[in-house]
Each structure stands twice: as structure tokens, then as C-alpha cells.
Legacy VTK file of the C-alpha trace (Angstrom):
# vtk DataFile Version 3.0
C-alpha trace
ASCII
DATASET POLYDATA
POINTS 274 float
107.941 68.442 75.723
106.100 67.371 79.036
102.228 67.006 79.256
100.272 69.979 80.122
99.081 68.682 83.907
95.107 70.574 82.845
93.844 70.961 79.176
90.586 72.329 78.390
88.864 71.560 75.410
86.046 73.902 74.046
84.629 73.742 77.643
81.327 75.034 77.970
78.721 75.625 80.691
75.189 76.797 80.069
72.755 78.101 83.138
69.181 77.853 82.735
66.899 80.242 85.562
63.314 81.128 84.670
63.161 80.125 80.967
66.632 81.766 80.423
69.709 80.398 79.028
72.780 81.866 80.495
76.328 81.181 78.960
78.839 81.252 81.535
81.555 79.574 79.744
81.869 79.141 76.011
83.861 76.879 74.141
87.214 77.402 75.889
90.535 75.580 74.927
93.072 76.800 77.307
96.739 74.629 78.512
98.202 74.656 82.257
101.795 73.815 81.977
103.473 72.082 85.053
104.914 73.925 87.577
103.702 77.492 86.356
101.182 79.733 88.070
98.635 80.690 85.535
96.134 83.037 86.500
92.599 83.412 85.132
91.304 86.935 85.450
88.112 88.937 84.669
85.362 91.128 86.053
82.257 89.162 87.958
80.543 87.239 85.662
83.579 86.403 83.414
83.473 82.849 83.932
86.664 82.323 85.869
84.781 80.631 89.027
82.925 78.782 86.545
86.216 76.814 85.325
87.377 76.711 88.870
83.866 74.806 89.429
84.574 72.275 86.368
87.753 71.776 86.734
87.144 70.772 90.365
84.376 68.423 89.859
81.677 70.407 91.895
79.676 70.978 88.679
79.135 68.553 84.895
80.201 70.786 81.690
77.873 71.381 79.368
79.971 70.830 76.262
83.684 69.739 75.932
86.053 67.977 77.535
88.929 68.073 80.550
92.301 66.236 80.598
94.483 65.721 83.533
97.427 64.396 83.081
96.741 63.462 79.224
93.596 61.118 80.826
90.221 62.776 80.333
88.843 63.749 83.807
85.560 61.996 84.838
82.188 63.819 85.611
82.752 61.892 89.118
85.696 62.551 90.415
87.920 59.537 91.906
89.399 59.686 95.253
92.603 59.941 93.493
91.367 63.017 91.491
90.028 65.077 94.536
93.584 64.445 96.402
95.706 65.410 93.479
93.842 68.500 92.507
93.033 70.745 95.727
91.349 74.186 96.409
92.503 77.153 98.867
89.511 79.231 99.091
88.773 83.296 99.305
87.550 82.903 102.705
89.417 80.906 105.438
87.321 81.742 108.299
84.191 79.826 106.002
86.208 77.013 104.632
87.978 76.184 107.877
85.105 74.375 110.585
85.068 76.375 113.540
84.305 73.202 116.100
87.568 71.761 114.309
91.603 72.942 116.575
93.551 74.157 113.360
95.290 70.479 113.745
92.147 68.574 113.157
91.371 70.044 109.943
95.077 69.430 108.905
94.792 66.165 109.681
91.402 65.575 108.140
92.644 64.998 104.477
95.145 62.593 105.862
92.735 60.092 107.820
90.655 60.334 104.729
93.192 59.804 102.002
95.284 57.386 104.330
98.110 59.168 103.993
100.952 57.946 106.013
100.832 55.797 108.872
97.921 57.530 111.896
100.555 57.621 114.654
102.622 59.977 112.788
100.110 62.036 111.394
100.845 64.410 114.386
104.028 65.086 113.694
102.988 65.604 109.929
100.422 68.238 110.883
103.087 70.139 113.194
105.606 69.995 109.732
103.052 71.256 107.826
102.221 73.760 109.793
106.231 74.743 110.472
105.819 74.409 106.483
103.658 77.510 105.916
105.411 79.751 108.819
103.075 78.517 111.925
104.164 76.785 114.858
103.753 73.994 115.397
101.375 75.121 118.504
99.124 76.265 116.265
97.721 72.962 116.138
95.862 73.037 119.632
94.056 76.772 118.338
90.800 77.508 116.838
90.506 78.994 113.717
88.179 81.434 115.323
91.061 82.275 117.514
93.995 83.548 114.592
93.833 86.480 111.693
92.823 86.170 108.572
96.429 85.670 107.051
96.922 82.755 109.828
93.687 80.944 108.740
94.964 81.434 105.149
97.810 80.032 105.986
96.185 76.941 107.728
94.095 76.649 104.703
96.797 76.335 102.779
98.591 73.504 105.198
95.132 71.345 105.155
95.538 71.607 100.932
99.338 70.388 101.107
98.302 67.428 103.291
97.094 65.651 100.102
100.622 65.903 98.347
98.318 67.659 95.322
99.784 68.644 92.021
97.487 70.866 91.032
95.719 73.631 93.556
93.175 75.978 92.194
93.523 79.305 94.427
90.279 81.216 94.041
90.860 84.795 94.833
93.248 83.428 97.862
94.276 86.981 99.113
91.069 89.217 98.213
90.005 89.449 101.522
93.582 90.353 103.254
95.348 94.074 103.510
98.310 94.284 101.353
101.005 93.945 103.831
99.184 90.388 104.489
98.516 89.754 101.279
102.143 89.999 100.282
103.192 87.677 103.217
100.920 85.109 101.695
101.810 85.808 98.144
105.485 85.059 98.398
104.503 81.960 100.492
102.580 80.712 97.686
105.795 81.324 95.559
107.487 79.543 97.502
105.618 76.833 98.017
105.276 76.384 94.627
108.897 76.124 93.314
109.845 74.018 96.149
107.110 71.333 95.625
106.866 72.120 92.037
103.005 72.494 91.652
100.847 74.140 89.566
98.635 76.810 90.352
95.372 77.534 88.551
94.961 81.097 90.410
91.418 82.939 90.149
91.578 87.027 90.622
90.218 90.057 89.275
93.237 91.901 90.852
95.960 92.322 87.957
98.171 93.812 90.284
98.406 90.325 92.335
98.790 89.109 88.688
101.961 90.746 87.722
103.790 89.858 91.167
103.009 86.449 90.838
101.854 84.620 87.974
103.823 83.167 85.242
101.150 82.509 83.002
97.777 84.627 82.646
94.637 84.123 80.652
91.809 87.360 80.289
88.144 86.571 80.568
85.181 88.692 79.638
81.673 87.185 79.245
82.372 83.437 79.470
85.040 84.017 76.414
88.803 83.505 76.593
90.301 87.205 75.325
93.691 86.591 75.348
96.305 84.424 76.636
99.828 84.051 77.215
103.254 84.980 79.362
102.514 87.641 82.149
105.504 89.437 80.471
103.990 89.934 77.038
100.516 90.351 78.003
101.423 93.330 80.214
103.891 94.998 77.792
101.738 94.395 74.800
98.343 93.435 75.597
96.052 92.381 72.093
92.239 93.246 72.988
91.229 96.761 74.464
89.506 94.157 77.055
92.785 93.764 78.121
94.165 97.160 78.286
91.500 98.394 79.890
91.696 95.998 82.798
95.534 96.793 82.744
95.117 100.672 82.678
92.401 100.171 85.966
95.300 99.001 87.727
96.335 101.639 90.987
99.500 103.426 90.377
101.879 101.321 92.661
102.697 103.223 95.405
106.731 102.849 96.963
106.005 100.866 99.601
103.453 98.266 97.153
106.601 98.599 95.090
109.019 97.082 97.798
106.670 94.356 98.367
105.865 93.382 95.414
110.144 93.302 94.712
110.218 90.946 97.920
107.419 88.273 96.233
109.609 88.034 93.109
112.527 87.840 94.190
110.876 84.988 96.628
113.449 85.897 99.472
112.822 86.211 103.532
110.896 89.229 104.482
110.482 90.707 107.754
106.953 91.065 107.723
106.108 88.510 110.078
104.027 85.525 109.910
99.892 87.442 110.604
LINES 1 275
274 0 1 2 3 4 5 6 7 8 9 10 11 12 13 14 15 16 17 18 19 20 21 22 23 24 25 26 27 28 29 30 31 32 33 34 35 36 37 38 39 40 41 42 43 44 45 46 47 48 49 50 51 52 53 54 55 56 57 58 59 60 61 62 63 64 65 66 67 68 69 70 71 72 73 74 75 76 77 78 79 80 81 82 83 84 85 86 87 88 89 90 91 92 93 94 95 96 97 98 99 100 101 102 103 104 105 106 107 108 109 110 111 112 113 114 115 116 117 118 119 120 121 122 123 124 125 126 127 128 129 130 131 132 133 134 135 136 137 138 139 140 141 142 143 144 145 146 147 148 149 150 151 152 153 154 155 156 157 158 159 160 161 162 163 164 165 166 167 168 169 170 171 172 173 174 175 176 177 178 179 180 181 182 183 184 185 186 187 188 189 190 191 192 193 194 195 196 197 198 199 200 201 202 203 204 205 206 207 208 209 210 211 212 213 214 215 216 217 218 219 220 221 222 223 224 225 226 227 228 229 230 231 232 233 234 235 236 237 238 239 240 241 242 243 244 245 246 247 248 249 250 251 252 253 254 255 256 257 258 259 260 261 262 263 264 265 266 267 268 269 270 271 272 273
């Protein structure tokens, strides 16, 4: 059996504000598996942006440790850490700099990784672009200038640049209508078995859930609830945590139906590239 790429070991992470001792994580153990999409989900305040935070680097555990790759991951992240684990955030439009053309901030995590050699980092850009349905045009735009799925979709290029393993999505398509949302969904899927990564994907949507995660792990409170196959965890959830987040989901309309069909099955859709 392979090496789980991510292992948490009763992670913790305490807050304190005003003489107050908040626990936003406590004492989680939790296994990524190569290659799968695992989603973390929960209401605000369930910790799930807190282990996208630790796992990431941007903030020290309290308590516990993090392996990736089987090697225990460093408070300070190495240059080799921050390339092979990457982050699409919930909002392009913020994540992408606006004085940046859509190629420049493609190309940024090349020049700074030194990936490749610089005169071809133009064409790179244009195939990664071509890679997540843009033209290669695109390049010479503004973020400013393109909808939100577009950005997202840029976002998305600037994260492959670094040849990651592991991308942590946090609540990727949130701010997108369905119909977008979908576009960018099977993308993801895509994306995902052709390179073979690993997604560590944040949400409080269990709908998004059960079109495309593999894997799917229920927070409330800081506390792991329950974890396992999106399958099982659906059809036979443990905690009444669980259910009840399950039971909040909307009745799938026929058209949400046909969508969602289109993700899973991971074939071409007409939808368009917005």
C-alpha cells in the first residue's frame, strides 16, 4: 500500500482573543490518499479553513503533527514544500493582482520556482492556459477584464505552474452560479485524473460534495464527526451531525441533475468555457 501524500496527527489549534481560549481544531488524525479528492465539510466555525491554514504553512499548530509524503512537514515551509502543495482560492478576482495580464501571474510561480528554461516560459503559460479551456490570448487580458469562472480558471492555471501534488481548493466554486460552477467542477475532475493529484477540497456545500469528491470528512466544532467514502457516508451516514447536513441539502432539480451526471461521468459538455 502507497503512502498517504497528507497525514494528520491529533492536530490541534488553540485561539486566544481577550483572555479567551478558543479551540478551533482539536486533536484530529485524518489520511489523504493519493490521487483522491477528499473533501472537508462543515458549517462556519467547523475548523475546515483552520486545517487548510496548517496544512499550508500560513499558521504553527498548536499540538500535533503533519506528514507529507511520510516526512513530517516543517513549521517553515521549504521552497520545495510551497511548490508541491498549492492553493486555488474562493475568490479569484482577490487572489489574482489586478496590475498583473492573466499571463504574468501564470508565469509568476515559474520565474520564482525556476521552472523550465525563461524563454519558454511563454509558451508554457499559453499551454497552461489551453490546459484549463482558455486561449491562449488570454494571456495579454486583465483579470479585471474576464468572469468569475475565467479568473477561476486562471487561478487554477497559475496553481498548475508549480507541477504540485497536492492543491487545497478552499470553497473553489462558492462564489459561481451553478451552470459555472459545474463547468469548473468537471475541470477540476479532470484535471485531477489526468495529472493524478490530490485534492484537499474545503466546502460547506454537500451537494458539490457528492458530484465530486471521492473521499469526505464531516466537521462540527473543531472535531472530526465522521469520515470515509462519499458513497457510504451519503447512504449511511453515523452521527445525526451528519444527517442533518445531508437532509439540508436542496432537492436536485432536473437540470442540477444533468449537470451533476456530466461532472461524473467527466465527459465534454457544451456549456462553454465562462
Amino acid at each position: 500500500m502507497s503512502t498517504p501524500i497528507l497525514e494528520l496527527d491529533n492536530l490541534g489549534k488553540t485561539f486566544e482573543a481577550d483572555g479567551h481560549r478558543v479551540v478551533a481544531l482539536d486533536g484530529v488524525s485524518l489520511t489523504f490518499n493519493r490521487g483522491e479528492c477528499h473533501a472537508i465539510v462543515g458549517e462556519s466555525g467547523s475548523g475546515k479553513t483552520t486545517i487548510a491554514n496548517l496544512v499550508l504553512g500560513l499558521m504553527p499548530a498548536t499540538s500535533g503533527s503533519m506528514r507529507f509524503n511520510g516526512v513530517a512537514l516543517p513549521a517553515e515551509r521549504t521552497k520545495a514544500h510551497r511548490r508541491a502543495i498549492q492553493l486555488v482560492q474562493q475568490n479569484p478576482l482577490s487572489a489574482l493582482n489586478p496590475r498583473r495580464s492573466v499571463g504574468a501571474s501564470v508565469r509568476l510561480p515559474l520565474d520564482v520556482h525556476g521552472i523550465g528554461v525563461s524563454r519558454e516560459r511563454g509558451a508554457r503559460v499559453a499551454g497552461l492556459l489551453e490546459e484549463v479551456g482558455l486561449e491562449a490570448d488570454y494571456a495579454r487580458r486583465s483579470p479585471r477584464g474576464l468572469s468569475g469562472g475565467q479568473r477561476q480558471r486562471v487561478a487554477i492555471a497559475r496553481a498548475l505552474a508549480c507541477e504540485p501534488e497536492l492543491i487545497v481548493l478552499d470553497e473553489p466554486t462558492s462564489a459561481l452560479d451553478v451552470l459555472v460552477q459545474a463547468r469548473v467542477l468537471q475541470l477540476l475532475q479532470r484535471l485531477r485524473q489526468e495529472r493524478g493529484l490530490t485534492y484537499l477540497f474545503i466546502t460547506h456545500d454537500l451537494a458539490v460534495v457528492r458530484a465530486i469528491a471521492t473521499r469526505v470528512s464531516v466537521f462540527q466544532k473543531g472535531r472530526l464527526v465522521e469520515t470515509g467514502p462519499v458513497e457510504s457516508i451519503f447512504a449511511n451516514p453515523q452521527s445525526a451531525y451528519t444527517r442533518q447536513l445531508i437532509g439540508a441539502i436542496p432537492v436536485v432539480t432536473e437540470e442540477e441533475a444533468k449537470i451533476r451526471n456530466v461532472i461524473r461521468a467527466g465527459t465534454p459538455t457544451p456549456l462553454g468555457t465562462e
